[in-house]
C-alpha positions in Angstrom: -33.6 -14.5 8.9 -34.2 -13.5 5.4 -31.2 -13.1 3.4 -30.8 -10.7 0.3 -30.3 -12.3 -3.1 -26.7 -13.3 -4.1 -26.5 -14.2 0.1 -25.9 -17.5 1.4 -27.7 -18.5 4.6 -25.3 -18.3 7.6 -24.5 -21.3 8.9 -25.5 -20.9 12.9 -22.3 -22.4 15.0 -22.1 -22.1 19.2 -22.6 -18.8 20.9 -19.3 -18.3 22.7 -19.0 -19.1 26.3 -20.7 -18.7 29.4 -19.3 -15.8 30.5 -18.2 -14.0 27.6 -18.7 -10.5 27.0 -19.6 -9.4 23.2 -19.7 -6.0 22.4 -21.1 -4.6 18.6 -20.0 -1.3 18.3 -22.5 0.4 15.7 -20.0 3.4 15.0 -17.6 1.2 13.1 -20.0 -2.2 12.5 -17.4 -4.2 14.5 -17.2 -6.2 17.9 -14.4 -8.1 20.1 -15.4 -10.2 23.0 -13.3 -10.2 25.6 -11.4 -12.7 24.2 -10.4 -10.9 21.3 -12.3 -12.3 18.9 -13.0 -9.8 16.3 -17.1 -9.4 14.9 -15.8 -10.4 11.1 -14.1 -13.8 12.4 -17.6 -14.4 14.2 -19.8 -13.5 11.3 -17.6 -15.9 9.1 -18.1 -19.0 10.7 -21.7 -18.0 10.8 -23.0 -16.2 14.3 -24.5 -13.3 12.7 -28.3 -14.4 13.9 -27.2 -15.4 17.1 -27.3 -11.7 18.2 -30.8 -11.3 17.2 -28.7 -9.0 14.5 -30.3 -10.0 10.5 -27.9 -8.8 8.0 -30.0 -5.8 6.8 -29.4 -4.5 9.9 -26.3 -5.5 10.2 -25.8 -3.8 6.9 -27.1 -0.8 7.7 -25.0 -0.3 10.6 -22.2 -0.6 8.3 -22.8 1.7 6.2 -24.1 4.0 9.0 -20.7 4.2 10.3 -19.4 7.9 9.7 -16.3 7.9 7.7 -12.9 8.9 9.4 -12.4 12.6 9.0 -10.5 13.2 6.1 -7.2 14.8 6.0 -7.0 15.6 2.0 -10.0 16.7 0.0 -9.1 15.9 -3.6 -6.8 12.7 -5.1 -4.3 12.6 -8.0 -3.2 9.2 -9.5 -0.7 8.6 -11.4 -0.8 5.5 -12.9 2.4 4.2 -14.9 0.9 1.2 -17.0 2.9 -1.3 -17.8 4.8 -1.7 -14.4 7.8 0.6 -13.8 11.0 -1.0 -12.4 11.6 -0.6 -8.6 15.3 -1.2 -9.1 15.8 1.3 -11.5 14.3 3.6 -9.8 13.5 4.7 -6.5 14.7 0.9 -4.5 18.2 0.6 -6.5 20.6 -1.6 -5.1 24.3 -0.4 -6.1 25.9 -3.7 -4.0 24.1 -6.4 -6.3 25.6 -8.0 -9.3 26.0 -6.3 -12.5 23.2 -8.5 -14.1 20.6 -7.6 -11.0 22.3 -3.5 -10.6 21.7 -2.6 -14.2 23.4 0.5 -15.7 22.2 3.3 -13.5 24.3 4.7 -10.7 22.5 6.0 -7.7 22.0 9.2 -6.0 21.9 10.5 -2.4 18.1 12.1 -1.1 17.4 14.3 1.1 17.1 11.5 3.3 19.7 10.4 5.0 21.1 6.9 3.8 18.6 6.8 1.4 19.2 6.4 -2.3 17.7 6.7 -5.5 18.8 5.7 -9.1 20.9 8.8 -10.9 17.8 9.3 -13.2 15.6 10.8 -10.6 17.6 13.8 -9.6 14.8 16.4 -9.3 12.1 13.9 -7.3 15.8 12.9 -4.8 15.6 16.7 -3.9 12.0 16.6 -3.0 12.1 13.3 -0.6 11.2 14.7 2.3 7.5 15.6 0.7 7.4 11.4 -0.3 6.8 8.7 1.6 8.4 6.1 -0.6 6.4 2.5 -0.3 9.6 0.0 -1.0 7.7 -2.7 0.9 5.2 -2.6 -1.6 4.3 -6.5 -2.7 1.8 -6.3 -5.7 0.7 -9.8 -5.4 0.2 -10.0 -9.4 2.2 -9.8 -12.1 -0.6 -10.3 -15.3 -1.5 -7.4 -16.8 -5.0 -6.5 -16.5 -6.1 -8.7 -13.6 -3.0 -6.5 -11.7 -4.4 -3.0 -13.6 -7.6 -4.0 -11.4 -6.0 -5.5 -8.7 -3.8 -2.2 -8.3 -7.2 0.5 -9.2 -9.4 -1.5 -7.0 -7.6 -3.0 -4.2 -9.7 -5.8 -5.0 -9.0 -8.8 -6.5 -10.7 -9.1 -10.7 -13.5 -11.1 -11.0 -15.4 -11.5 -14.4 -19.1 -11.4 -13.0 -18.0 -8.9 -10.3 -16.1 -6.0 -11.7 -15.2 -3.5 -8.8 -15.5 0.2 -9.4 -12.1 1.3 -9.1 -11.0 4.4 -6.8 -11.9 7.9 -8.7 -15.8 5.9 -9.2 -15.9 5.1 -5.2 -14.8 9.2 -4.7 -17.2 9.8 -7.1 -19.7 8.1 -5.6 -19.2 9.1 -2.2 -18.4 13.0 -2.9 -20.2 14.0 -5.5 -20.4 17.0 -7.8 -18.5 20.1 -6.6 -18.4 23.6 -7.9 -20.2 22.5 -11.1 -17.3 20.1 -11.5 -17.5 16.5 -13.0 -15.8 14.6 -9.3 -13.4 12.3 -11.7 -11.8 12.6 -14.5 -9.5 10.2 -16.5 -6.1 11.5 -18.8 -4.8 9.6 -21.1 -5.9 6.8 -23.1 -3.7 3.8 -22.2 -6.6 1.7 -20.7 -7.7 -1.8 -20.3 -11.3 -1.5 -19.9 -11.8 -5.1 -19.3 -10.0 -5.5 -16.1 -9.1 -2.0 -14.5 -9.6 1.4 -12.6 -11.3 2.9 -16.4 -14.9 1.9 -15.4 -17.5 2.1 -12.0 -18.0 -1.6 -12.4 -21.2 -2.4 -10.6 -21.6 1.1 -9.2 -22.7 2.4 -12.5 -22.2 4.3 -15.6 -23.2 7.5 -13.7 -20.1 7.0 -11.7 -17.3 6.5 -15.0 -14.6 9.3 -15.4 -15.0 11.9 -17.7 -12.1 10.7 -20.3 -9.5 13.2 -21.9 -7.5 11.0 -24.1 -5.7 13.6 -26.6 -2.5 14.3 -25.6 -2.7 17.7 -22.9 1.0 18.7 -24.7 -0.4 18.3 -28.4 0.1 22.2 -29.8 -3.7 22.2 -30.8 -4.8 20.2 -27.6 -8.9 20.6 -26.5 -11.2 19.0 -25.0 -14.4 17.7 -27.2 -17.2 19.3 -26.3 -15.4 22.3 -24.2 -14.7 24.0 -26.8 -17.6 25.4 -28.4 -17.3 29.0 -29.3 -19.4 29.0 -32.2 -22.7 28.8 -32.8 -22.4 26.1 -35.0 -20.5 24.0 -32.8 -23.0 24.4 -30.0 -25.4 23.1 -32.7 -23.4 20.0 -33.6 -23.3 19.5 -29.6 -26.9 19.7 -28.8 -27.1 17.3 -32.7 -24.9 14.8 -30.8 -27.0 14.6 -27.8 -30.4 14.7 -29.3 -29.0 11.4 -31.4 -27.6 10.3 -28.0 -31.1 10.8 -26.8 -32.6 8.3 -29.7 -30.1 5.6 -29.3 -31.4 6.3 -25.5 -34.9 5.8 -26.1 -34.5 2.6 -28.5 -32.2 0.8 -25.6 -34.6 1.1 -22.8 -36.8 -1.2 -25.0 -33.7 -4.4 -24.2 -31.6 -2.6 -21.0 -33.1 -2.7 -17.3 -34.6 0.6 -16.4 -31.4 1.1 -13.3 -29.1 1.0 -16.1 -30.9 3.6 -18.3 -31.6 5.9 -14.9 -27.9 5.6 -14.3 -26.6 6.6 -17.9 -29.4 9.5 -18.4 -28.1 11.1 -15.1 -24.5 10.6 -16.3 -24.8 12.4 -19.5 -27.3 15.2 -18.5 -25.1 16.5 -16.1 -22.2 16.2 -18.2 -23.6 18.1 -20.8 -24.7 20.5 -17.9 -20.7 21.1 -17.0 -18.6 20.7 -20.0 -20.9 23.7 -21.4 -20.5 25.9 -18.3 -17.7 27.9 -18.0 -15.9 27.0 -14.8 -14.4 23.3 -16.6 -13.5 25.4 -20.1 -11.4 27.3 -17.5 -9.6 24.7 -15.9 -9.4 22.6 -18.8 -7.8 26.1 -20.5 -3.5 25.3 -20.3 -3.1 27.7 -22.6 -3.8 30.3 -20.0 -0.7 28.9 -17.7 2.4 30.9 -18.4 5.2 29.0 -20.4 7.2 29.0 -17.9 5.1 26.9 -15.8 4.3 24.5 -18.8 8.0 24.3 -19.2 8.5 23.4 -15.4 6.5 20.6 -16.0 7.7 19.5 -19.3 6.2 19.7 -22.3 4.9 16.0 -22.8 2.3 14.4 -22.1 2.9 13.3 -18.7 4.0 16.8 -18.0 1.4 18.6 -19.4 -1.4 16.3 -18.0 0.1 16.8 -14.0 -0.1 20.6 -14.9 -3.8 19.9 -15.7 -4.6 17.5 -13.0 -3.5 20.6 -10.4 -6.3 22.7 -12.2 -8.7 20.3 -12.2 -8.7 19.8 -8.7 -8.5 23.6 -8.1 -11.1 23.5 -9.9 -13.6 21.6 -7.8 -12.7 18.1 -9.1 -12.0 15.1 -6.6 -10.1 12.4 -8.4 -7.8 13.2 -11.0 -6.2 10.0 -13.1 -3.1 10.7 -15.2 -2.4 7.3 -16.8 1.5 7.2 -18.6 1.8 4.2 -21.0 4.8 2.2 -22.3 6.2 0.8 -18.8 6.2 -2.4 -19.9 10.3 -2.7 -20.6 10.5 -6.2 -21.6 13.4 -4.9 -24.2 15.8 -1.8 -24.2 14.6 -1.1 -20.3 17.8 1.3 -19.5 17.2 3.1 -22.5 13.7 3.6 -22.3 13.9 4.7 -19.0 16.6 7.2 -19.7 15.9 8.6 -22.6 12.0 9.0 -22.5 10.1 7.4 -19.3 11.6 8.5 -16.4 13.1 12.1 -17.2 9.4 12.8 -17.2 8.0 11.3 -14.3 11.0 13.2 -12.7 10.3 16.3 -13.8 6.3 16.3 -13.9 5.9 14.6 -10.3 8.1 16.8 -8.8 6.9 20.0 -10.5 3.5 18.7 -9.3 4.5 18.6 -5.9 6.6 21.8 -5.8 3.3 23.6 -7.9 1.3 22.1 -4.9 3.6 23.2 -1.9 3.6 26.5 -3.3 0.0 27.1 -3.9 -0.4 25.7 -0.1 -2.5 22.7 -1.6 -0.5 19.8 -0.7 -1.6 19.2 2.6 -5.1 18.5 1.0 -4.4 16.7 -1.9 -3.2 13.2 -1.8 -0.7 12.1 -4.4 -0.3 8.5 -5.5 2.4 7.6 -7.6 2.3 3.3 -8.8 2.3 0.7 -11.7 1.2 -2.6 -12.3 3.9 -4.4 -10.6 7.5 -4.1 -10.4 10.1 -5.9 -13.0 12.3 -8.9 -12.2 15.6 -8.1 -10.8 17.8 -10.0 -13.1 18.0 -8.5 -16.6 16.8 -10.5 -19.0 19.2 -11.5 -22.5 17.4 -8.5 -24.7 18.4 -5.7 -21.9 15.1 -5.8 -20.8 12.9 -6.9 -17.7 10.2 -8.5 -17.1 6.8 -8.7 -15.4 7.9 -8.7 -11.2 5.4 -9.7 -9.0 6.6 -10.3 -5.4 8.4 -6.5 -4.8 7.8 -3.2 -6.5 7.5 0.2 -5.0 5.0 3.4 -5.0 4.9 6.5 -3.4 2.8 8.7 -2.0 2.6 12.4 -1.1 0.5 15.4 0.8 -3.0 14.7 1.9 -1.7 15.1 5.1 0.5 11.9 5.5 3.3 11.6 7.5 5.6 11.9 4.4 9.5 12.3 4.7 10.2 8.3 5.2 10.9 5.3 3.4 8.3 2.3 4.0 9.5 -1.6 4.2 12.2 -2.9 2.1 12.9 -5.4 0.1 16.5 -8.2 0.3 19.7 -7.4 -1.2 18.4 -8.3 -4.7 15.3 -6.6 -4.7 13.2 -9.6 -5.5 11.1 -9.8 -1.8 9.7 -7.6 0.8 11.2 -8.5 4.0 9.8 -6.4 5.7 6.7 -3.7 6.8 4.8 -5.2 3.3 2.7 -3.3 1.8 -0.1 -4.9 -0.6 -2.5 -3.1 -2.9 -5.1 -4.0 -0.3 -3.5 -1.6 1.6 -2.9 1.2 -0.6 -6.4 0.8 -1.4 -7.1 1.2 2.2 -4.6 4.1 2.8 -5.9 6.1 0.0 -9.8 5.7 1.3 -8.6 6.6 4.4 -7.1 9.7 3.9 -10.0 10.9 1.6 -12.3 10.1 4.8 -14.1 7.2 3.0 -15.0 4.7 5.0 -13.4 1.3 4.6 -16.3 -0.2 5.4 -19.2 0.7 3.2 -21.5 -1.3 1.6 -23.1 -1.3 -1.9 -25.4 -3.3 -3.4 -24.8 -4.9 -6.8 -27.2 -4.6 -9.3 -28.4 -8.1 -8.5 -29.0 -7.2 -5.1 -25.5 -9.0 -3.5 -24.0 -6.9 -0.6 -20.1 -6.2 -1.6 -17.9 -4.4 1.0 -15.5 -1.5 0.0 -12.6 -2.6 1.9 -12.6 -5.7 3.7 -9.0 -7.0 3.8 -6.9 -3.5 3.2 -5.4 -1.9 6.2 -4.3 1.6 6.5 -0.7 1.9 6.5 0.1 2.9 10.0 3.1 4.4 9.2 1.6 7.3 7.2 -1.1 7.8 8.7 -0.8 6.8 11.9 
């Protein structure tokens, strides 16, 4: 057998017993014998060849294997960097000391014996549209390599960066409606480690990035707005010098790289041009009273846009909030200026997509980092949480209306139904009808599998 670069040799181990049945089913790339071995277990201790099966084949029929049909056709993240508290929040825990309780009271949801802290009033109203993850375990609590961990569902590694989930969409759906398929608001990235970049899928496969603020009175996107003739000349300037710079890198970068950029960047310049993004990138055209629904901040403002976007013809919409990170004054952050508008921006988002009779196909994800240690720490604040934290998830046709897991009396481990960013990773590709197991190829030719340890989480989608 000839193995791909970046591919150890399989080390050949006994064929199972005289007697046993294996069975490779080519639809999903697996097998069981009839002992219920599973295929993967096999292939790990090294009977791949022992099928007559060589991993390009074996690759193939991977990546062959149709994709679950998917019940929501776009995605919105919203990604609170800087991990919010899942005590404060939506997993309070009003019976716990003072110093684990905090300050906040709680609430009663729409859900019956289900609680949520007293600063979440609108999104309590709205529960039965959630499915609130309280068994979520995030597995990491260092910035960055958790960013990655959380965008990914795969674990950070330096040589390997993963593409995180809008590049995978992108990859996998495409352009639609003369749409660019992901784009990024906000600016509160970590390029190093997280969901920001395609990793080894490419630069063709990056978000188009919106960092102004959407609730800024003179808010535009570069580029969009080009009314005059002399701005469409500065554009096309901008490009030709883009062009150049272009031209003198393909002299020192591999020609893949330069394919993959070019491609990026003409059709970019094709759709930010065109008139169906200056439309949806247009919030002066929503009515105040919308606008106001949302809230006029940036988190507001930029869940208003995300629902255009999508509308639009865009598949993966990242709204990225910054300043979750409440090491110090944590109740008074939250209360006066983080969670009032995730309140009111969330739940406008999912009331605005009810309405419009989009929810059922658009998935919304709602997470951090990690979640924040339970015991308040001498400066009022808390701290980086790694074993329990929660995130929630709505439409895109989930079985919504529930709490998942739990975590013990003091909120400081999931006891049980955990849920890890594997998973989430898994539950989001699922629903988008990606399949879980798809393989790429790096640019150094090593075969890297989209979802190999995330499960689905049977709960919400059955």
């Amino acid at each position: 057998m000839t193995a791909l670069p970046g591919w150890s040799r399989p080390r050949l181990t006994a064929l199972p017993s005289k007697g046993t049945t294996t069975m490779l089913d080519l639809r999903t790339g697996s097998a069981r014998d009839c002992s219920g071995i599973a295929r993967r277990t096999f292939l790990r201790v090294g009977g791949l060849a022992a099928f007559g099966l060589g991993l390009p084949q074996y690759l193939r029929a991977r990546a062959e294997a149709p994709a679950a049909k998917a019940k929501a056709k776009r995605c919105i993240l919203l990604w609170m960097q800087g991990g919010p508290s899942h005590i404060d929040t939506f997993d309070p825990k009003p019976d716990a000391p003072a110093e684990i309780r905090g300050e906040f009271g709680t609430i009663p949801t729409t859900l019956p014996g289900v609680r949520f802290a007293d600063i979440v009033p609108m999104l309590a109203k709205q529960t039965d549209k959630l499915a609130i993850i309280r068994g979520h375990d995030p597995k990491n609590g260092s910035h960055g390599v958790a960013d990655h961990l959380m965008m990914s569902g795969h674990k950070f590694n330096a040589s390997l960066p993963f593409p995180c989930f809008g590049s995978v969409v992108a990859k996998e759906r495409g352009y639609e409606n003369g749409m660019l398929p992901f784009v990024q608001l906000g600016k509160n990235i970590d390029r190093r480690f997280n969901g920001g970049i395609a990793g080894f899928l490419g630069d063709q496969f990056n978000p188009f990035e919106v960092p102004d603020d959407p609730s800024a009175p003179q808010f535009k996107v570069r580029d969009l707005a080009v009314t005059t003739e002399a701005e469409r000349i500065r554009l096309d300037r901008r490009y030709a010098m883009l062009a150049d710079l272009e031209n003198y890198q393909k002299t020192t970068e591999s020609s893949s790289v330069m394919k993959a950029r070019d491609e990026f960047y003409e059709k970019a310049h094709g759709i930010i041009t065109g008139p169906v993004a200056k439309k949806a990138f247009d919030l002066k055209s929503e009515n105040d009273k919308t606008r106001t629904r949302y809230g006029k901040n940036s988190l507001g403002q930029g869940c208003l846009l995300a629902r255009r976007l999508i509308e639009a013809g865009v598949q993966f919409v990242t709204v990225t909030d910054g300043g979750w990170d409440t090491h110090t004054n944590n109740f008074k952050s939250l209360k006066d200026r983080l969670v009032p508008r995730v309140d009111q921006g969330f739940s406008a988002l999912i009331e605005d997509l009810d309405t419009r009779g989009m929810l059922d196909e658009t998935l919304v994800v709602w997470f951090g980092d990690f979640g924040r240690t339970p015991k308040v720490n001498p400066t009022a604040g808390r701290d980086h949480w790694s074993t329990a934290g929660v995130a929630i998830m709505a439409g895109g046709g989930l079985k919504v209306g529930q709490v998942v897991g739990k975590t013990n009396a003091l909120a400081e481990v999931v006891t049980d139904t955990p849920v890890g960013p594997q998973d989430i990773a898994a539950t989001i590709y699922a629903t988008l009808g990606v399949n879980l197991h798809t393989w790429y190829k790096t640019q150094d030719g090593r075969p890297v599998e989209l979802c190999p340890e995330g499960k689905p989480v049977k709960q919400l989608i059955g």
